[in-house]
C-alpha positions as CSV (number, residue, x, y, z in Angstrom):
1,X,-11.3,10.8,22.6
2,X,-12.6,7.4,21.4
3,X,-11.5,6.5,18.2
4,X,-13.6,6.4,14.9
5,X,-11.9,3.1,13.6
6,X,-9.5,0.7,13.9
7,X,-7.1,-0.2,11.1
8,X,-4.0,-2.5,11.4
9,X,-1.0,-1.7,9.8
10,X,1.0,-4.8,8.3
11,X,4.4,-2.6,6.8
12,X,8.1,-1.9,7.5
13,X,9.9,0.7,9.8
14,X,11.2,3.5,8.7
15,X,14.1,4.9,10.9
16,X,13.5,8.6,9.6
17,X,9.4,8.5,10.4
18,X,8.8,10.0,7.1
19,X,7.5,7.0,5.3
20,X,6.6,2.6,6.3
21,X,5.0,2.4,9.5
22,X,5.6,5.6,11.5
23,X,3.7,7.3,8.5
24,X,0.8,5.2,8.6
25,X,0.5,6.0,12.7
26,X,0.6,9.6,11.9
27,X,-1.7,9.3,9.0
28,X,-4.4,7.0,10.6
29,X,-4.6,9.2,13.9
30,X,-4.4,12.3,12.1
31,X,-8.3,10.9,10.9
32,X,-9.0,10.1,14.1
33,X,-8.6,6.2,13.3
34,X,-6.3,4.0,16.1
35,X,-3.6,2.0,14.4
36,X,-2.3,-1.0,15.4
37,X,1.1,-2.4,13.9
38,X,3.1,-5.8,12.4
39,X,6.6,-5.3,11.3
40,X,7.8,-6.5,8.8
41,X,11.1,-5.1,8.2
42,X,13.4,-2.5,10.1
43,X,15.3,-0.1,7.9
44,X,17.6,2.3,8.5
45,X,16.9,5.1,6.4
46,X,16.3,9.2,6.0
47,X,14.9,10.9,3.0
48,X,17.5,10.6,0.8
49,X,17.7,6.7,0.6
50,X,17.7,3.3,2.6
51,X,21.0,2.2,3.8
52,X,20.3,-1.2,5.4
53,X,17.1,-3.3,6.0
54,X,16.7,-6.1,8.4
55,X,13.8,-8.6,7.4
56,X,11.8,-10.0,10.5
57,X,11.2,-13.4,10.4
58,X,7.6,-14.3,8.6
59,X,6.4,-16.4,12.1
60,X,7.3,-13.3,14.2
61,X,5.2,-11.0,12.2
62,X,2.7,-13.9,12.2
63,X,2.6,-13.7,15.3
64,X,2.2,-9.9,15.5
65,X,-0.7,-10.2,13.3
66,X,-2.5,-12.8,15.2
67,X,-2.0,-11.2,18.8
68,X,-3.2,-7.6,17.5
69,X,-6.6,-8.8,16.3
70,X,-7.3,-11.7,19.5
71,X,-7.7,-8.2,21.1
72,X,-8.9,-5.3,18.9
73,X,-10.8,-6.4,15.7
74,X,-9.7,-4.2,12.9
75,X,-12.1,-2.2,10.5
76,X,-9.5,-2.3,7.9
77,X,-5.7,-3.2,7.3
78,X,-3.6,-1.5,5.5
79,X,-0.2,-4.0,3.9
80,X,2.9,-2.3,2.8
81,X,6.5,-3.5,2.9
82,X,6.5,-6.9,2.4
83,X,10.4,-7.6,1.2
84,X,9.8,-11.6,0.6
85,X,7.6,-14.4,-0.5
86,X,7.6,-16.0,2.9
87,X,6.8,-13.1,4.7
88,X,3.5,-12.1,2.1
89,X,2.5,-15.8,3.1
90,X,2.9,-15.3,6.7
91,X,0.4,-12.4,6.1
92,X,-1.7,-14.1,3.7
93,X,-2.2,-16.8,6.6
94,X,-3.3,-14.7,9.5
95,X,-5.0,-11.7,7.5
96,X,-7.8,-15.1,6.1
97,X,-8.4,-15.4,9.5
98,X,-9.6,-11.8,10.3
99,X,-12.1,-12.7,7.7
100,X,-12.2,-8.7,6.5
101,X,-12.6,-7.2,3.3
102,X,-11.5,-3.5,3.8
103,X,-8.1,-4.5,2.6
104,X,-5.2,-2.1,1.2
105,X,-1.9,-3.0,-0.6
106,X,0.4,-0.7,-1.5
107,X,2.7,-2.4,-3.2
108,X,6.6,-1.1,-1.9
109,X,8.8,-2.3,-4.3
110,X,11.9,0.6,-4.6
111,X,12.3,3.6,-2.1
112,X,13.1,6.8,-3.9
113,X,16.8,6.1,-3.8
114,X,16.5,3.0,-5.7
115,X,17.2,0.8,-3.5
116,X,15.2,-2.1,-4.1
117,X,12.8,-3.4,-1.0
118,X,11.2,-6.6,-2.5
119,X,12.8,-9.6,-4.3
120,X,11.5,-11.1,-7.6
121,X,10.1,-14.4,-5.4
122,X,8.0,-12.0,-3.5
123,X,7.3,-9.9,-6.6
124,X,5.6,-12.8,-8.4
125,X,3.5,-13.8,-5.3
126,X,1.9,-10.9,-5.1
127,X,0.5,-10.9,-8.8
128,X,-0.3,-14.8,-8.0
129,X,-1.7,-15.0,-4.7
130,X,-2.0,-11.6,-2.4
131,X,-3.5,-9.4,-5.0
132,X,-6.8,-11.7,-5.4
133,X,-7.3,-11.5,-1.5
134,X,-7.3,-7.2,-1.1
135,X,-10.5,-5.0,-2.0
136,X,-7.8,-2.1,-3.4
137,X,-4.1,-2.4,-4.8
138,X,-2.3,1.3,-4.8
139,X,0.7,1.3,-7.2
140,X,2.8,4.1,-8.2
141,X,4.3,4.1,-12.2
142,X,7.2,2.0,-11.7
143,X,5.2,-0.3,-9.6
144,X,2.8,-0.4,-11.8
145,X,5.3,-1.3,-14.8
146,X,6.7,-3.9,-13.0
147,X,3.5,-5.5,-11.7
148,X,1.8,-5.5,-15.5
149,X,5.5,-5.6,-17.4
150,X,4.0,-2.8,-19.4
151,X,5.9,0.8,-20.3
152,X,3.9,3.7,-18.7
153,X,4.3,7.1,-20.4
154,X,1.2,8.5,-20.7
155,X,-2.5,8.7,-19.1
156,X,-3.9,5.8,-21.5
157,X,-1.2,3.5,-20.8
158,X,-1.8,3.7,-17.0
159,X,-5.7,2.8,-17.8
160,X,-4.1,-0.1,-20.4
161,X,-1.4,-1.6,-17.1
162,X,-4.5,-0.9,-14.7
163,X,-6.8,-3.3,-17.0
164,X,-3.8,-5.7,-17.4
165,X,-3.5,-6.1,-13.3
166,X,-7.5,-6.2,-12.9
167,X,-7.1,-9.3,-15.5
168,X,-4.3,-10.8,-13.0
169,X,-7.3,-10.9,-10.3
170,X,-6.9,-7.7,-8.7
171,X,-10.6,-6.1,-7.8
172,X,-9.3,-2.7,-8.1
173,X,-6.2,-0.8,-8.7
174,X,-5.2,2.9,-8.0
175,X,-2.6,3.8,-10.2
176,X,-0.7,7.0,-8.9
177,X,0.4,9.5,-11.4
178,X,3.5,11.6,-9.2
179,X,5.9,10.2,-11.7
180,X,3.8,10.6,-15.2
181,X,5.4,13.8,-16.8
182,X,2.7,15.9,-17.4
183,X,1.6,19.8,-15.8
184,X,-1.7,17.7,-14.4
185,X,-1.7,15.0,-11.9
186,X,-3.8,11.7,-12.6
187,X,-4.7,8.8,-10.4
188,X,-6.6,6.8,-11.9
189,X,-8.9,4.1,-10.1
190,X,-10.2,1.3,-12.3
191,X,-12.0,-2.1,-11.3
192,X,-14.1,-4.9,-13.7
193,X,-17.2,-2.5,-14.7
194,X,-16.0,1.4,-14.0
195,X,-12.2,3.5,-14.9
196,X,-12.3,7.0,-13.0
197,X,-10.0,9.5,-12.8
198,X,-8.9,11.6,-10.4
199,X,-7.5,15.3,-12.4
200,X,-5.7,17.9,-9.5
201,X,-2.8,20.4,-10.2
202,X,0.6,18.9,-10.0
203,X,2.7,20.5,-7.5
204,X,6.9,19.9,-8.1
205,X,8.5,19.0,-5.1
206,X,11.8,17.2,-4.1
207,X,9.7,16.3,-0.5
208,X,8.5,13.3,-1.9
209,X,9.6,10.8,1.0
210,X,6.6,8.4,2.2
211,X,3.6,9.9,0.0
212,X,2.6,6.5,-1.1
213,X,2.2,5.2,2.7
214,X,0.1,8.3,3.7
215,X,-2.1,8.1,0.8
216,X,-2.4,4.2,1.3
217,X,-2.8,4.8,5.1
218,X,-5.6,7.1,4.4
219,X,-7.8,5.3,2.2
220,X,-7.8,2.4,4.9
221,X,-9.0,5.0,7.5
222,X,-11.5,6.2,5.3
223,X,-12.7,3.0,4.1
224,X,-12.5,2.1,8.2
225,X,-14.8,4.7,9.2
226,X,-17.3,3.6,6.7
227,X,-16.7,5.9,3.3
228,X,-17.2,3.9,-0.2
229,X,-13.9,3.5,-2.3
230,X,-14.4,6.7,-4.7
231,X,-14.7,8.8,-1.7
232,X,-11.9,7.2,0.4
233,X,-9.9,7.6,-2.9
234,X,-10.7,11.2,-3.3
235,X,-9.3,12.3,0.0
């Protein structure tokens, strides 16, 4: 069956296949997209936490990056684990030379052990540099937090760190709600001109592991096969 799109995955491994790369795969062919891969990192992890990660060297995943699309053009890319500053430059490099704006960061900066993924180098670089260059940023609380240096405990301070991130140059941000405590779950999607909000029924579950990649995965299909932001945010 011929593919509806074609989306390139720029993220880490994950050793488990719940979450980083082999979550994207699944995700992007589940919507009948083809993915393409760079990785970034290889960790060895389950569900329960991350107990090492090896960092590939920023020209090898340069080089990943630039091989991929000398062959098959992406509609879209999706970024995730990026674990250091010279790695997001490496990527910074050859994604300006796709020359596409269908762009998708989700921002991995703890897995749900704790264990941190990105450094504070890499951190900063993203708010300086790699957040100007990507159509949608897709943060979780802590992310969020971190990113805007704000405290996040309710629905009006995630609008108030979303408009503090769109100041920062990002042209819109997706603020997941999983960790808000509340009985109703909120994303909320905000840009320059528009904040909307996305209301569902919270569901409590411990299986948690990789739901930031699939949801970041599957906006970069959607926005792939053609549908506007809104609608690839609505899923």
């Amino acid at each position: 069956m011929k593919p509806k799109c074609k989306i390139l995955i720029i993220a880490g491994s994950d050793s488990s296949g719940g979450a980083g790369i082999q979550a994207d795969i699944k995700t992007v062919t589940a919507l009948g997209g083809y993915a393409m891969t760079a990785v970034t990192a290889v960790t060895a992890q389950n569900t329960i936490g991350v107990s090492s990660i090896v960092s590939i060297k920023p020209k090898e995943v340069e080089k990943q990056i630039l091989s991929t699309i000398k062959d098959i053009k992406p509609d879209a890319i999706k970024i995730g684990m990026l674990h250091s500053q010279q790695v997001i430059k490496a990527v910074i490099k050859s994604v300006n030379k796709i020359k596409i704006n269908k762009i998708v960061l989700d921002p991995v900066m703890v897995a749900k052990g704790g264990t941190r993924l990105i450094n504070n180098a890499a951190i900063i670089y993203i708010k300086n540099k790699l957040m100007k260059n990507i159509l949608l940023i897709t943060p979780n609380i802590p992310e969020a937090e971190i990113l805007s240096k704000t405290k996040i405990n309710s629905k009006k301070d995630m609008i108030k760190a979303g408009k503090i991130l769109i100041r920062l140059g990002a042209k819109n941000v997706l603020i997941k709600g999983g960790h808000l405590k509340a009985d109703q779950m909120y994303d909320i999607l905000l840009s320059k001109e528009s904040i909307k909000i996305f209301k569902n029924k919270k569901f409590n579950s411990k299986n948690t592991h990789g739901t930031g990649c699939t949801l970041s995965a599957a906006i970069a299909a959607n926005l792939s096969c053609g549908k506007d932001l809104i609608k690839s945010c609505e899923l």
